[in-house]
N, C-alpha and C positions, 0 to 999 in steps of 0.2 A: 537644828533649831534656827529661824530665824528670829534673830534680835532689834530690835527698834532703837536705834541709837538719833544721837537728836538731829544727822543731815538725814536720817531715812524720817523720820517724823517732817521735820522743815522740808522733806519734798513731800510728801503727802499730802500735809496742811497746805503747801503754797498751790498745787493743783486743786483740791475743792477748793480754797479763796480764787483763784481763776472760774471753774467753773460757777461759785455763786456769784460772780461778776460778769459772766456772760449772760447768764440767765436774764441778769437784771439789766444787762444792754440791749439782750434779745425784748424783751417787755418792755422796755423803752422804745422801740424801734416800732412796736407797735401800738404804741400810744398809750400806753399803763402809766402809769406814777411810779416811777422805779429810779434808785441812784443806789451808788457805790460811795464812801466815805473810809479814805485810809486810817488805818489805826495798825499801829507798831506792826508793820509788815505783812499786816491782813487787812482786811477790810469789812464795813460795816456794812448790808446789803439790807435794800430795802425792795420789791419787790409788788406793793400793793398789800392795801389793807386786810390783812388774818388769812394770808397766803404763807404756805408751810417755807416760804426759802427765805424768810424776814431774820436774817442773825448776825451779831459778828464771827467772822469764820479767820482764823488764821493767824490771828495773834502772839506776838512772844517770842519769834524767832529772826532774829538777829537786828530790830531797831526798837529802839526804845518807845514806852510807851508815853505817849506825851498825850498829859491834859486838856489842851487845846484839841485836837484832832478827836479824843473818846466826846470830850464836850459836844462839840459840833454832832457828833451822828447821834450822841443821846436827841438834840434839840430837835435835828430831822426829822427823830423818829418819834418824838414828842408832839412836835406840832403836826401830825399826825394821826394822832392819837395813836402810838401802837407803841407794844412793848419792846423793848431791844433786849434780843435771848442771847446769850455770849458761849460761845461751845469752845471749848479753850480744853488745847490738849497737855497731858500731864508734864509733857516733855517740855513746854514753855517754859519761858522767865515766867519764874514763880512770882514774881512783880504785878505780874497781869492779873492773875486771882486776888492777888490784896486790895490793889489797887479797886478792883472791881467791889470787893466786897464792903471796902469805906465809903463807897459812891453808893451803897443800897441794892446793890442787887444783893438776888436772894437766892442760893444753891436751891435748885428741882430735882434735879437728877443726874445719871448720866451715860455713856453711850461709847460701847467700846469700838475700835478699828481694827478688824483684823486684816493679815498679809498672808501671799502665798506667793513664792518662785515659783513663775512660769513655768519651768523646768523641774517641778519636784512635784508640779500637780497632776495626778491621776484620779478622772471622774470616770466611772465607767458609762458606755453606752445605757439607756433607758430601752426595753423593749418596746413597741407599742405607743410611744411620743416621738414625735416628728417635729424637728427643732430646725427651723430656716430663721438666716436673714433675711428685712422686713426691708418694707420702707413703708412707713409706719401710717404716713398719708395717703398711700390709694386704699388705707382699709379703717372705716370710723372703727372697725371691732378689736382693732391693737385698744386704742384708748378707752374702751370701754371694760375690757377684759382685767385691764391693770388698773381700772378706777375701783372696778368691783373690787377686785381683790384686796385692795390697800383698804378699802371701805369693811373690808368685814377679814382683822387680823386673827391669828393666832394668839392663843391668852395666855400663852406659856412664859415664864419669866414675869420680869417687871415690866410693867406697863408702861404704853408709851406717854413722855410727858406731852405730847399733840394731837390732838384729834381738831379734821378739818370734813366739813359738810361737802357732801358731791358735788353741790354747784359751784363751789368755792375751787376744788381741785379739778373738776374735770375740761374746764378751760385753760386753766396751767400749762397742763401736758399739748393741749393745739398749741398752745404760745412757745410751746418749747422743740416741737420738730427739726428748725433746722438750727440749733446751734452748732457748730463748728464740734467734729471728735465725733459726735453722740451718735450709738448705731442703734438699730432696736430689733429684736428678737419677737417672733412667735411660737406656742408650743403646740400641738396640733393631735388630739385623741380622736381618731377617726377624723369625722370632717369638722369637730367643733375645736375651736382656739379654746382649746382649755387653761393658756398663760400666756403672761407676754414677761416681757423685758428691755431692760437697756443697758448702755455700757457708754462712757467717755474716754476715749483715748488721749492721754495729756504725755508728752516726751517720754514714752516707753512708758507711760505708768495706766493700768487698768482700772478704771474708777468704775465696779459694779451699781450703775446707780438707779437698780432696783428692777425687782420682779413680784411679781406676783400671778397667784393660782385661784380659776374660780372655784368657792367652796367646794361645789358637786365634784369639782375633779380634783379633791387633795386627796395626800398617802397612795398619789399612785406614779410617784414618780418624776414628776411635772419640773417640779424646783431642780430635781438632779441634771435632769437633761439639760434646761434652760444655762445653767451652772458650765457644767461641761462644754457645751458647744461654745458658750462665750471665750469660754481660757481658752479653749484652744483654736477660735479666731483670733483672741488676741494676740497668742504667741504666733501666729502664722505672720500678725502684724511688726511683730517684733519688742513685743511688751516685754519685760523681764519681772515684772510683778505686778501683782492684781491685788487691789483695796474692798472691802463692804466693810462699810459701817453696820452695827447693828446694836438691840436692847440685849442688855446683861442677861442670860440666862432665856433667850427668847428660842422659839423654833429654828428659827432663820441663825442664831449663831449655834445654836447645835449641830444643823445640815450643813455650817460651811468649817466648822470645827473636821467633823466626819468626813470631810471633801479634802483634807488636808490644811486648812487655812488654822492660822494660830493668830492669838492676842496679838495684838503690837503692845499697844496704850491706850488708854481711856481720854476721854472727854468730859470734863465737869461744864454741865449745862448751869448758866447762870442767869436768874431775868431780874430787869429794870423794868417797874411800870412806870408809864409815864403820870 
């Protein structure tokens, strides 16, 4: 059994608060309205107006939470009009929920992390899907393959507390190609990209950060393949554990359930409007 004990959480949590921190330097860099704002050992990411990476991410492990600093990214994200959603893991200083909940925010939802040793993950080969590393720029059909699919999810479980328009996301993913870590994956059913994918590499840690299948080519394998070739690029890289986030009871944590992947801990999603 792997256990989530709270330095395996505080590394987890501090690599996504890294990579929502890149993101948002990467979109700064190219001229977006985007900043970073520390809050108790995480940070508050802003990213551009009703863009899915707007949150505090990281929260509650090992510096306290101070007033001044959640003030300051609420106002940011105020004088912006935009809500600040707070994804705060259960392993945190329980301080951070309270805190959060006297200040008005409102529980939505929430969103589990699962974990899997490198070394204990066996996906089998897929027949019939043909899973390469990408580089994701000499072909617009990665970003397009993974816009669809994020565009039209699985309706199994609880539903996701986000939905964002194509126009909204499908320039995200151009702005996001060359961040530092991130590799991307193609799945290949005869000659059509029936899925894509990507992964972050952060200090041996595998941050799954996302895939997707076009409708016409689900249950036929796509996701597994995609899955499998990643872990074990990873461990070729020298990962010793691999992360996806995913919705409580959704497809996607069934198929990484079945892949060997187990709960760590949850995330209570929290939002402030402004």
């Amino acid at each position: 059994m792997l256990f989530a004990d709270i330095a395996m959480a505080r590394r987890i949590e501090s690599a996504e608060c890294r990579l929502s921190s890149d993101i948002a330097n990467a979109f700064k860099a190219r001229g977006r309205d985007a900043f970073t704002r520390p809050v108790a050992g995480g940070a508050a990411v802003f990213t551009g107006s009703g863009t899915p990476f707007n949150k505090l991410i990281g929260a509650g492990f090992g510096e306290a939470l101070l007033a001044s600093d959640l003030e300051a990214a609420e106002c940011a994200f105020a004088d912006r009009g935009s809500p600040l959603r707070a994804e705060v893991s259960t392993l945190a200083d329980p301080e951070v929920v309270s805190t959060l909940s006297r200040r008005g925010y409102v529980l939505i939802g929430f969103e589990d992390v699962l974990g899997a040793r490198l070394d204990d993950v066996d996906v089998p080969d897929v027949t019939g899907v043909d899973v390469a590393i990408a580089d994701a720029r000499a072909s617009r059909d990665w970003i397009d393959t993974i816009v669809t699919g994020f565009m039209t999810p699985d309706t199994q479980g609880i539903a996701s507390t986000e939905t964002f328009p194509r126009d909204v996301i499908e320039p995200l993913f151009d702005d996001m190609l060359d961040i530092a870590g991130y590799h991307h994956f193609t799945a290949h059913i005869g000659t059509t990209m029936a899925g894509a994918g990507s992964m972050r590499i952060d200090d041996g840690l595998a941050q799954l950060a996302g895939a997707a299948t076009r409708p016409e080519c689900r249950r036929r394998g796509v996701q597994t393949a995609l899955l499998g070739t990643r872990l074990r690029w990873a461990a070729a890289q020298g990962c010793d554990l691999a992360v996806v986030t995913t919705q409580p009871g959704s497809k996607s944590q069934e198929n990484a359930l079945r892949r060997g992947f187990e709960r760590l801990y949850t995330r209570a999603v929290l939002v402030k409007t402004p």
